[in-house]
PAZA-233726 format. One record per atom (N, C-alpha, C): residue number from 1; x, y, z. Coordinates in steps of 0.02 Angstrom, whole numbers. Layout:
N
   pos        u        v        w
   NUM        X        Y        Z
...
***
This chain:
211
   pos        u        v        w
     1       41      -60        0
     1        0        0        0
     1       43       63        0
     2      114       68       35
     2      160      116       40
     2      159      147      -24
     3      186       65      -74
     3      227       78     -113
     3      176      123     -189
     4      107       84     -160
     4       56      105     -206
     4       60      180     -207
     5       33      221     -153
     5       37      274     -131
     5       99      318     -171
     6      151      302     -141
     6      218      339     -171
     6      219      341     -231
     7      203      284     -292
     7      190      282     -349
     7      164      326     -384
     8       90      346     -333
     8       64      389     -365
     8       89      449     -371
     9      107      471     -318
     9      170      542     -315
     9      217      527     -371
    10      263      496     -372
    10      315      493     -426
    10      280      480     -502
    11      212      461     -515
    11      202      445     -595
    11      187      541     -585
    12      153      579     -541
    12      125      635     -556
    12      181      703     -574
    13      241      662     -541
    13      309      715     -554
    13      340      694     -613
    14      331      626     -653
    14      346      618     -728
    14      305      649     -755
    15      232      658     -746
    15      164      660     -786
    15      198      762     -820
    16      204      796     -738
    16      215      856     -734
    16      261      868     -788
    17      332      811     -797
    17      379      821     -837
    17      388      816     -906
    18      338      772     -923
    18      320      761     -975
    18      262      845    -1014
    19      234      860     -978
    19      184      939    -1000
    19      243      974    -1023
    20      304      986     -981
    20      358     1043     -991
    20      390     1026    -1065
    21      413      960    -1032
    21      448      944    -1094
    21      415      936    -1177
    22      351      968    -1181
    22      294      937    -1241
    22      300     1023    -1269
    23      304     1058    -1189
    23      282     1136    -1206
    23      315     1154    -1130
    24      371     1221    -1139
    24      370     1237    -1082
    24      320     1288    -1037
    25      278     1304    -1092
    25      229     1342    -1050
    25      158     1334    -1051
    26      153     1270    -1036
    26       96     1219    -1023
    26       61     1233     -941
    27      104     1233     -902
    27       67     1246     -850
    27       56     1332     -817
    28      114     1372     -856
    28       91     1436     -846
    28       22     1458     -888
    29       21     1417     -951
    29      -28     1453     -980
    29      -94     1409     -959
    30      -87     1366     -915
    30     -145     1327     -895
    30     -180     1372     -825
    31     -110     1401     -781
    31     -164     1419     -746
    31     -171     1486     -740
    32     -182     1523     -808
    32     -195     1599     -802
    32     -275     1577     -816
    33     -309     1544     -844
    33     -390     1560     -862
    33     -423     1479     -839
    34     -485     1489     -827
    34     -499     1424     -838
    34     -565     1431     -888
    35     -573     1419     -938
    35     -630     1410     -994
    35     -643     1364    -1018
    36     -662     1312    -1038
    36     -691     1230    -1030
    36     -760     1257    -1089
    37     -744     1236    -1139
    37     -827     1224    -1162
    37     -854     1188    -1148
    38     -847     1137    -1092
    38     -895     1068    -1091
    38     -908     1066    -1010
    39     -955     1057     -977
    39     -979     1020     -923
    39     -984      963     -914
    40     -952      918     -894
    40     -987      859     -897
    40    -1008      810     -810
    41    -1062      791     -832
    41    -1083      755     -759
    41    -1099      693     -769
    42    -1047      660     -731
    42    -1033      593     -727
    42    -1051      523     -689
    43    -1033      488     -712
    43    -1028      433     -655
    43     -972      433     -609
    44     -979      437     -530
    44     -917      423     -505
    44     -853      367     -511
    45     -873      308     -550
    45     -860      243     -587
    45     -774      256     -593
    46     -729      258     -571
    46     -663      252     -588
    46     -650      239     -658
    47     -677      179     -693
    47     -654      163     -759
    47     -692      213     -790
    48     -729      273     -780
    48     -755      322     -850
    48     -730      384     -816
    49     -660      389     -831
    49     -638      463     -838
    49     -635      507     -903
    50     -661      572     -866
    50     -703      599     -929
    50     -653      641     -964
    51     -591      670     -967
    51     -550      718    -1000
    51     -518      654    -1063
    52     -512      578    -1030
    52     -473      533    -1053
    52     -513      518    -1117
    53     -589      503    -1104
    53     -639      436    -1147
    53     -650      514    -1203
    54     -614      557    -1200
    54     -655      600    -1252
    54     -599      623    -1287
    55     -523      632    -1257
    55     -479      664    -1291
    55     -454      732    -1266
    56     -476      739    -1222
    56     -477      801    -1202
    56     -420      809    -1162
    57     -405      885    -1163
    57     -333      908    -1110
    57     -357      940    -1059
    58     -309      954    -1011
    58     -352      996     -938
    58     -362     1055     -956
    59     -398     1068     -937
    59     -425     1126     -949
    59     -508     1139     -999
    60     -514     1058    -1031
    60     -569     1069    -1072
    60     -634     1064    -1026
    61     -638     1017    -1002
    61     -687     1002     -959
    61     -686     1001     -896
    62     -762     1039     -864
    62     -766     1057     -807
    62     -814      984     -767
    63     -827      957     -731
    63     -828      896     -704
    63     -868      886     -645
    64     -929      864     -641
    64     -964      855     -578
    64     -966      763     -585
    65     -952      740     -524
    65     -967      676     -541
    65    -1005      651     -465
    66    -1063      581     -472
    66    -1109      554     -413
    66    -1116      508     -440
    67    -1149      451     -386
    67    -1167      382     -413
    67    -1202      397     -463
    68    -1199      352     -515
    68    -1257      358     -571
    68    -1269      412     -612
    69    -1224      465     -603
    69    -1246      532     -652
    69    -1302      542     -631
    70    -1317      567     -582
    70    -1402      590     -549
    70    -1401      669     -552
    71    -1465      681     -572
    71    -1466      793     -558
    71    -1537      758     -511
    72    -1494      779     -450
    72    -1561      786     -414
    72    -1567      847     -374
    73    -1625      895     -398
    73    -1633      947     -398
    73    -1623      965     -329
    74    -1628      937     -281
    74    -1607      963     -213
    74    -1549      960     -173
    75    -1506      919     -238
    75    -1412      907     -230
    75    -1394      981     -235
    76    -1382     1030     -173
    76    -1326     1087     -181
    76    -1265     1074     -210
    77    -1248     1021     -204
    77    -1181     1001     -228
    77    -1187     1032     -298
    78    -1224      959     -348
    78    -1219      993     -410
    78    -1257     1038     -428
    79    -1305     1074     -377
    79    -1320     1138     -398
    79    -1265     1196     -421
    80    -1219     1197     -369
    80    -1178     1265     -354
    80    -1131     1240     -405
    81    -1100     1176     -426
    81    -1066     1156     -481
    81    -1083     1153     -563
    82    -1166     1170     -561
    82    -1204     1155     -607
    82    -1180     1259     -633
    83    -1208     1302     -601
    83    -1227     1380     -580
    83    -1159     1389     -584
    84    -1090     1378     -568
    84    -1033     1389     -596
    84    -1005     1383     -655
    85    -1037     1337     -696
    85    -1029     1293     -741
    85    -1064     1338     -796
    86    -1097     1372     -773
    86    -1139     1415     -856
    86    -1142     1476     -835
    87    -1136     1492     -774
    87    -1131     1572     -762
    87    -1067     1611     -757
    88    -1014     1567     -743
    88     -954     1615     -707
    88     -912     1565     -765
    89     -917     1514     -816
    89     -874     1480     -834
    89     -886     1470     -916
    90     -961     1509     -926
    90    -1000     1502     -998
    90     -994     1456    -1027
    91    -1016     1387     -995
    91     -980     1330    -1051
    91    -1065     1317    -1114
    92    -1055     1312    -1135
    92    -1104     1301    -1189
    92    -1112     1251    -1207
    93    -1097     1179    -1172
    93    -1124     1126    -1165
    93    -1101     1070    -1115
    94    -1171     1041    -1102
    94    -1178     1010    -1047
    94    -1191      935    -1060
    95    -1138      894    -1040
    95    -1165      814    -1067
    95    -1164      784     -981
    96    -1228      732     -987
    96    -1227      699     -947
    96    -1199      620     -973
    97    -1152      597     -940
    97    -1127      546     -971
    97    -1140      471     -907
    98    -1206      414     -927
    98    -1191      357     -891
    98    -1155      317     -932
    99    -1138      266     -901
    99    -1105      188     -911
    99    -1119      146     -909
   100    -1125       83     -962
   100    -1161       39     -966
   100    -1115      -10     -900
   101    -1157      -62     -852
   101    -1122      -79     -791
   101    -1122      -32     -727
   102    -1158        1     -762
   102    -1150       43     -693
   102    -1202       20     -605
   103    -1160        9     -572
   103    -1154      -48     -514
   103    -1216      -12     -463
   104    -1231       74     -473
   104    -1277      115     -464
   104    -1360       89     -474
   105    -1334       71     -547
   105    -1396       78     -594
   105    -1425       -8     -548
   106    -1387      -52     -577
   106    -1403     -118     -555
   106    -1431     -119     -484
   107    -1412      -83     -446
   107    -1438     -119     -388
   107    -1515      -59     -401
   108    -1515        2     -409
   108    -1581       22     -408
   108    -1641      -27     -441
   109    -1627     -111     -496
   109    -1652     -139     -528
   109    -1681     -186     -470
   110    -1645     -189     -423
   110    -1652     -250     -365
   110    -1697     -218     -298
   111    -1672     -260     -230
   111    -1727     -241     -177
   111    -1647     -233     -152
   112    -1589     -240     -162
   112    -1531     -245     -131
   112    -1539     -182      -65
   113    -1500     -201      -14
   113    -1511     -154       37
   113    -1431     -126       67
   114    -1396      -81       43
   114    -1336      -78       46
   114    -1318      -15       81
   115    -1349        1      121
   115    -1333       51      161
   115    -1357      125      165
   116    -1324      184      198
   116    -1352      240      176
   116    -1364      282      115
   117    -1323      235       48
   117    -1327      204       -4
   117    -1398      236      -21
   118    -1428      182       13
   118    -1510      180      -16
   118    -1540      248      -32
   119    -1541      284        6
   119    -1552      352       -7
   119    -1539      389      -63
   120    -1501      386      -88
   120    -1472      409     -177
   120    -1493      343     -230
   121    -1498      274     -203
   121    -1544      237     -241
   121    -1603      263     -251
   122    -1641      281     -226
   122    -1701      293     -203
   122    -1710      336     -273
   123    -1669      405     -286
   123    -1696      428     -362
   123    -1674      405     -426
   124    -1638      343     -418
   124    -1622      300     -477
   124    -1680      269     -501
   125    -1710      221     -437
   125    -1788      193     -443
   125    -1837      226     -472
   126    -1830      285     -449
   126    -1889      362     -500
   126    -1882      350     -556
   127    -1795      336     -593
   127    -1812      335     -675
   127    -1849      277     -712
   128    -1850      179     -671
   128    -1858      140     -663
   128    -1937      155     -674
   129    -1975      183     -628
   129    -2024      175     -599
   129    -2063      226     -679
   130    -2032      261     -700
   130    -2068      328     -737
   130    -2059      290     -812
   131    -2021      236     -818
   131    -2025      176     -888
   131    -2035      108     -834
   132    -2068      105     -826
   132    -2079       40     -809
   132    -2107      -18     -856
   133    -2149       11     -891
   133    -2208      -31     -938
   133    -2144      -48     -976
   134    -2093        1    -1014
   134    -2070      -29    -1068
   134    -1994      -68    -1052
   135    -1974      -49     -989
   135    -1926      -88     -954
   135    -1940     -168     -956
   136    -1986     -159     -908
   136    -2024     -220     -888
   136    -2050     -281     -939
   137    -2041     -258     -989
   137    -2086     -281    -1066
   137    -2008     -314    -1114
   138    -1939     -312    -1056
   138    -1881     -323    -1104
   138    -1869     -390    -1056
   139    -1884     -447    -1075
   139    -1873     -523    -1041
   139    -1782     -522    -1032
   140    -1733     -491    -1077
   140    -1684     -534    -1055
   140    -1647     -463    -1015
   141    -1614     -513     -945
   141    -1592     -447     -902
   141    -1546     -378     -946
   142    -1505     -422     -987
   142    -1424     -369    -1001
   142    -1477     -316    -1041
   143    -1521     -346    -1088
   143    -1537     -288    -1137
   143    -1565     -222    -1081
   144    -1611     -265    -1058
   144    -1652     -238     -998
   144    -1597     -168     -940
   145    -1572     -217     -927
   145    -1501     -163     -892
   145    -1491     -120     -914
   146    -1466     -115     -993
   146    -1439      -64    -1033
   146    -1484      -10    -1043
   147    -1551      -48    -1058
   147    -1582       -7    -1083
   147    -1602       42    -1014
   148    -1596       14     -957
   148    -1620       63     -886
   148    -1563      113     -889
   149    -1478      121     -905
   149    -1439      137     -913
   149    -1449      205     -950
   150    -1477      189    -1010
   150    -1504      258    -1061
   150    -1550      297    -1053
   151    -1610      270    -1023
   151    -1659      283     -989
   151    -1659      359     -930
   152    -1616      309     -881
   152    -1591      360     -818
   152    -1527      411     -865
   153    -1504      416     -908
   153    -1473      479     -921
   153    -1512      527     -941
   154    -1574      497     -990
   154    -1598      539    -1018
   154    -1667      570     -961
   155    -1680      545     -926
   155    -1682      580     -841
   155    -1682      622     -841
   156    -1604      625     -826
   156    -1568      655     -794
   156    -1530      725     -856
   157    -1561      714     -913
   157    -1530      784     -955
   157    -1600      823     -934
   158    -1659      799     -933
   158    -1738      823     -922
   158    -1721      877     -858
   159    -1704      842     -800
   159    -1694      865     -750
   159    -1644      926     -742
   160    -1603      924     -777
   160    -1548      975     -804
   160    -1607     1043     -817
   161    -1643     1022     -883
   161    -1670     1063     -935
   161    -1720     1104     -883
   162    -1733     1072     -817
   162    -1785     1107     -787
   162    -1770     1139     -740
   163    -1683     1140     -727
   163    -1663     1200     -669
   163    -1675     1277     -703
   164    -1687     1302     -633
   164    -1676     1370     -652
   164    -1623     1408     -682
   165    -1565     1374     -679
   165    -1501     1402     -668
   165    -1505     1392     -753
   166    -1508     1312     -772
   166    -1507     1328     -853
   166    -1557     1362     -892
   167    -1618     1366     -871
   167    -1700     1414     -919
   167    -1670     1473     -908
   168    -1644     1486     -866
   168    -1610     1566     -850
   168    -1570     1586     -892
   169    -1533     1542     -909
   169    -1477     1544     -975
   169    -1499     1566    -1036
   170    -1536     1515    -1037
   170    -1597     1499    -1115
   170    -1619     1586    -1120
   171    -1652     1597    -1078
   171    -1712     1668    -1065
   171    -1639     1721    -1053
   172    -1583     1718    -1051
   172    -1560     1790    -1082
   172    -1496     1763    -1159
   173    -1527     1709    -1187
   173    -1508     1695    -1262
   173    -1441     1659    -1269
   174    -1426     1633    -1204
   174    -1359     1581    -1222
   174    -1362     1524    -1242
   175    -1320     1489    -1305
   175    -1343     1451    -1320
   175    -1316     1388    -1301
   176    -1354     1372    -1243
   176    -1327     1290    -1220
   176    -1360     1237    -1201
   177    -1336     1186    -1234
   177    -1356     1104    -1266
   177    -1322     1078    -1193
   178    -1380     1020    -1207
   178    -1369      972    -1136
   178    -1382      918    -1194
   179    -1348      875    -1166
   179    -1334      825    -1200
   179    -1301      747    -1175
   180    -1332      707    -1167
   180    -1363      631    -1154
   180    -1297      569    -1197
   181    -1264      550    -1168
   181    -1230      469    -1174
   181    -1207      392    -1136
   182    -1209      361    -1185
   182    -1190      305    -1123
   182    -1129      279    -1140
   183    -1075      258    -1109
   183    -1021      260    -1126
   183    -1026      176    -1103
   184     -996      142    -1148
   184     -957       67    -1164
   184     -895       50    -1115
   185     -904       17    -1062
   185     -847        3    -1035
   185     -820      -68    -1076
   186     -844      -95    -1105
   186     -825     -148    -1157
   186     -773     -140    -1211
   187     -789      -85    -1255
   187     -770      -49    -1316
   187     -741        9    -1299
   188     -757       58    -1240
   188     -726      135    -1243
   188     -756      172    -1279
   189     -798      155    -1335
   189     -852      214    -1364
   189     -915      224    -1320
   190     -925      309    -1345
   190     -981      310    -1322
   190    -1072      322    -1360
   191    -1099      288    -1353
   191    -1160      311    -1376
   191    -1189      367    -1376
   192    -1217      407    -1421
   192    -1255      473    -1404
   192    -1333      453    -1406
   193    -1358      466    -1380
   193    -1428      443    -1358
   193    -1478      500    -1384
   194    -1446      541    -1433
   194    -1488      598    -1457
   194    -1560      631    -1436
   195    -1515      641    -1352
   195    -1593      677    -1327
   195    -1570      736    -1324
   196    -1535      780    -1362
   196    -1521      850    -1354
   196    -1565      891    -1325
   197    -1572      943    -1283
   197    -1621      992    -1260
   197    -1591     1065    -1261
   198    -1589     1095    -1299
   198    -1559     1183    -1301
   198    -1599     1233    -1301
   199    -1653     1221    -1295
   199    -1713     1288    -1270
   199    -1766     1261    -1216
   200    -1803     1292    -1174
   200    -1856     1263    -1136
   200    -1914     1256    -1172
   201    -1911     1264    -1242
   201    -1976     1249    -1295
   201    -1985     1178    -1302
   202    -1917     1125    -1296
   202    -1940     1075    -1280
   202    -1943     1031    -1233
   203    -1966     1068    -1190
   203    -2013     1067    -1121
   203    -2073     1051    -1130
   204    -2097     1000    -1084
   204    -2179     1045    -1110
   204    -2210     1085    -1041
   205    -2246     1102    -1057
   205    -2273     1184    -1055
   205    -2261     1187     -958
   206    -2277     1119     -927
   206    -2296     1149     -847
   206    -2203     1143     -845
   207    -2161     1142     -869
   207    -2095     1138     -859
   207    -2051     1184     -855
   208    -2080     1251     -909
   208    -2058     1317     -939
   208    -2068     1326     -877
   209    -2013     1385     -833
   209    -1997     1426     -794
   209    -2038     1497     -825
   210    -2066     1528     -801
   210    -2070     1612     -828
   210    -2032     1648     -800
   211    -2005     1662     -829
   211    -1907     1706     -811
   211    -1937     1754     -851
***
């Protein structure tokens, strides 16, 4: 465990050496601004890191991550990360990214009882519960799984589309896309699930904020 630990220190003082040596002014010019066109909100999942599965360098993407990629509207967390993210950081798009396997999703499928856990299960089951007919209607588990997988992202872009923080955006003319995937821990690609949402027009109507 020492040696694990120390490892990690010494790969991060090659990692550092390697930026200089590519460009020596990689990290001065990294930390005069921070501008990120992308938000992304994640799975906490170790194997889906999000700067890596996309290509991206630091500085592109700004990063909220929870079990399951959940917006649950009464999370301050990713509220105040959400409200940084388009107000003070203008990113002009927002992907919610789940994972197929995601260990979140599966147990919200079960009665499993895993602790204080349950409590953040609890709005996974909401997406479960709000497709049920057509969940329920898929006999073999994996498809079934996956398909709960796409399901709860596209949730969870809905739930996005209905903060204030983003209609607020919308209603003084910025233009920003939220945007829905499930990412392949199998393959490393990711699916786009083409539920784009960039105005509260497609909302329907009891959803529109009057801002």
């Amino acid at each position: 465990m020492e040696k694990l630990y120390s490892d990690f220190l010494e790969n991060n003082k090659k990692w550092a050496q390697a930026q200089v040596d590519r460009d020596p002014t990689f990290f001065e010019e990294l930390s005069k601004i921070q501008n990120p066109p992308l938000f992304w909100i994640g799975c906490a999942d170790s194997r889906v890191p999000a700067n890596q599965i996309i290509g991206a360098q630091p500085g592109d993407v700004f990063v909220h991550r929870n079990i399951a990629n959940m917006v649950v509207h009464s999370d301050m967390n990713m509220l105040s990360v959400l409200d940084y993210a388009v107000t003070v950081l203008n990113v002009k798009h927002v992907v919610v990214c789940g994972h197929y396997g995601c260990g979140g999703v599966a147990t919200a499928m079960s009665n499993k009882h895993v602790g204080i856990v349950d409590n953040w299960i609890a709005h996974i089951k909401d997406s479960y519960r709000f497709h049920k007919k057509e969940l329920d209607a898929i006999a073999d588990y994996q498809q079934r799984y996956d398909r709960f997988v796409e399901l709860n992202v596209k949730e969870q872009v809905f739930n996005l589309a209905e903060t204030y923080i983003v209609q607020k955006a919308w209603s003084e003319g910025i233009p920003l896309h939220i945007h829905g995937w499930a990412y392949s821990l199998k393959t490393g690609l990711i699916n786009d699930l083409n539920c784009t949402i960039k105005n509260n027009e497609m909302l329907q109507e009891v959803d529109r904020l009057d801002i």
